[in-house]
N, C-alpha and C positions, 0 to 999 in steps of 0.2 A: 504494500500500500504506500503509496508516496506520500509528499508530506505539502504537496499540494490539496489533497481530500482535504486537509484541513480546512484553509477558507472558501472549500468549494460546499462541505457541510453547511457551515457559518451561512453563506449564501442561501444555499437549500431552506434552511431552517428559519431564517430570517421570513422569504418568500410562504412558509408556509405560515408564522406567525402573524402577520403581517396581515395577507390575504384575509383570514379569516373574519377578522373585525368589520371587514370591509363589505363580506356580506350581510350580516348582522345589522349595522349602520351604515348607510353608506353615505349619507349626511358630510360630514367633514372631508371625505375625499372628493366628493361633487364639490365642492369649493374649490378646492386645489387644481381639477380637472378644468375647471371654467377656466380661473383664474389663467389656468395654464393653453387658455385656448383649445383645450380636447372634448370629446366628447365628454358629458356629467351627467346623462339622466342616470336616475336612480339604480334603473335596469341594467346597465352598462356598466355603472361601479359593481356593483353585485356581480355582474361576471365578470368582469378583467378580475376581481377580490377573488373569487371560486379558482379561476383559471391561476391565479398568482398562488395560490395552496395547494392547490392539486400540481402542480408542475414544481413545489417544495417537497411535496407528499411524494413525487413520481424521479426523483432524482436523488430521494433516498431509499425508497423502496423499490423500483422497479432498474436503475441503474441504464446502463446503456450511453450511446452519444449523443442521441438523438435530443432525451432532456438536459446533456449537459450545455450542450449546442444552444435550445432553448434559452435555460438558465442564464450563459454569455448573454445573449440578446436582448433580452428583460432587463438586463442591470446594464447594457449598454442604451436599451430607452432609456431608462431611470435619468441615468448622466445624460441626455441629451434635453431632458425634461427640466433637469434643475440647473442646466446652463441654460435655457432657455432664459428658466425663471431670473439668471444672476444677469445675466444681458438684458433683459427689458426690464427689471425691478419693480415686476407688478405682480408678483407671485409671494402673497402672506405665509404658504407653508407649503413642504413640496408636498403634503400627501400620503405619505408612506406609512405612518404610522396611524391614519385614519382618526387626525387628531391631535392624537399627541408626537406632533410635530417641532421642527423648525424654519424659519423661513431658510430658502435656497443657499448654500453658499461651495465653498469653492472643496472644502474638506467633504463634505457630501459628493461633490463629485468624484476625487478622488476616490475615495473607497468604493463609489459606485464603477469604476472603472476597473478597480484593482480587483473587486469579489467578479465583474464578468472575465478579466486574465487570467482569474483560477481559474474558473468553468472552462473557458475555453483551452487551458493547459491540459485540465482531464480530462475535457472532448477527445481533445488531438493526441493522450498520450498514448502508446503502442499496444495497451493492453485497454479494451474497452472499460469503463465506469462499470461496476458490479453492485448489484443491491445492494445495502447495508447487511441484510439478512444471511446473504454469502459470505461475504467478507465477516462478521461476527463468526457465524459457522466454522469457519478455518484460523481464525485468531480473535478470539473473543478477547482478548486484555487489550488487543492492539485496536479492536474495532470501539472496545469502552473508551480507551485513552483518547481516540480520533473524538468520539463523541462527545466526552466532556470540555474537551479544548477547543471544539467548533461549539460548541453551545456555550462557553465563555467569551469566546471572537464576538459571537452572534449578539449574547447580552453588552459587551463593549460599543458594538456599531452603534446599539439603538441607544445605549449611554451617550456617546459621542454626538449622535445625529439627531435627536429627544430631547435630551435633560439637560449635556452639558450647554448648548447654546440659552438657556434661559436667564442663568444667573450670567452670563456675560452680558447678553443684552440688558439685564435691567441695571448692571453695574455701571455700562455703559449711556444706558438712559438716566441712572442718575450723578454720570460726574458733569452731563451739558448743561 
């Protein structure tokens, strides 16, 4: 298992936590979606959110290129979405976390770039993406290890990309 799986996990798992909220409410990301010039009815968030978990869901459990290929693509939107938003600076939040957000900036795209270079590192590496369930089957200590340290990558993103930008902003709205 390479040590790329790591933030291709992270990515995975992000996609499917993410998604989910989105169908449940889709409220706060139709904001983001207008805001961002894309489609926003309610319907649309509800499936891009479905399609954004299932494609989390199918890139750890069904393995293969096909979703890691996916996976690239999704998070190289994402980055195209929130330089949109930092080029026209009319974007409140990028969306992602259906809420609990922050508006666009240049570290979100960053890591939205860098989690599609994993995906597409283990699309293209010489041994196809294998389920989770495989890969546990034939090294379970190494498939836990993988899993704990991408579900710590994963809780970091949404730290970084969430929560840390709130207390800057408002440190920063209060020294003007």
């Amino acid at each position: 298992m390479s040590a790329l799986y790591v933030p291709y996990v992270a990515a995975a798992v992000l996609l499917l936590v993410a998604g989910l909220p989105k169908v449940v409410d889709p409220e706060p990301t139709r904001r983001a979606a207008r805001d961002a010039g894309l489609p926003s009815g309610a319907g649309t968030v509800r499936l891009l959110g479905a399609a954004e978990a299932a494609l989390g869901a199918a890139a750890l459990l069904v393995g293969g290129r096909a979703p890691a290929l996916l996976v690239a693509l999704t998070y190289l939107g994402f980055a195209a979405v929130v330089t949109r938003g930092l080029v026209r600076g009319d974007m409140e939040s990028c969306g992602c976390f259906n809420g609990d957000d922050s508006p666009p900036s240049v570290l979100h795209v960053v890591i939205d770039v860098g989690l599609a270079a994993s995906a597409l590192a283990v699309a293209l590496a010489a041994a196809s993406p294998r389920p989770w369930w495989d890969i546990a089957a034939e090294d379970l200590a190494g498939a836990l290890a993988v899993a704990v340290v991408g579900l710590v990558i994963a809780g970091l993103v949404y730290l970084v990309l969430a929560r840390l930008p709130r207390p800057l902003t408002d440190v920063a709205g209060e020294a003007a």
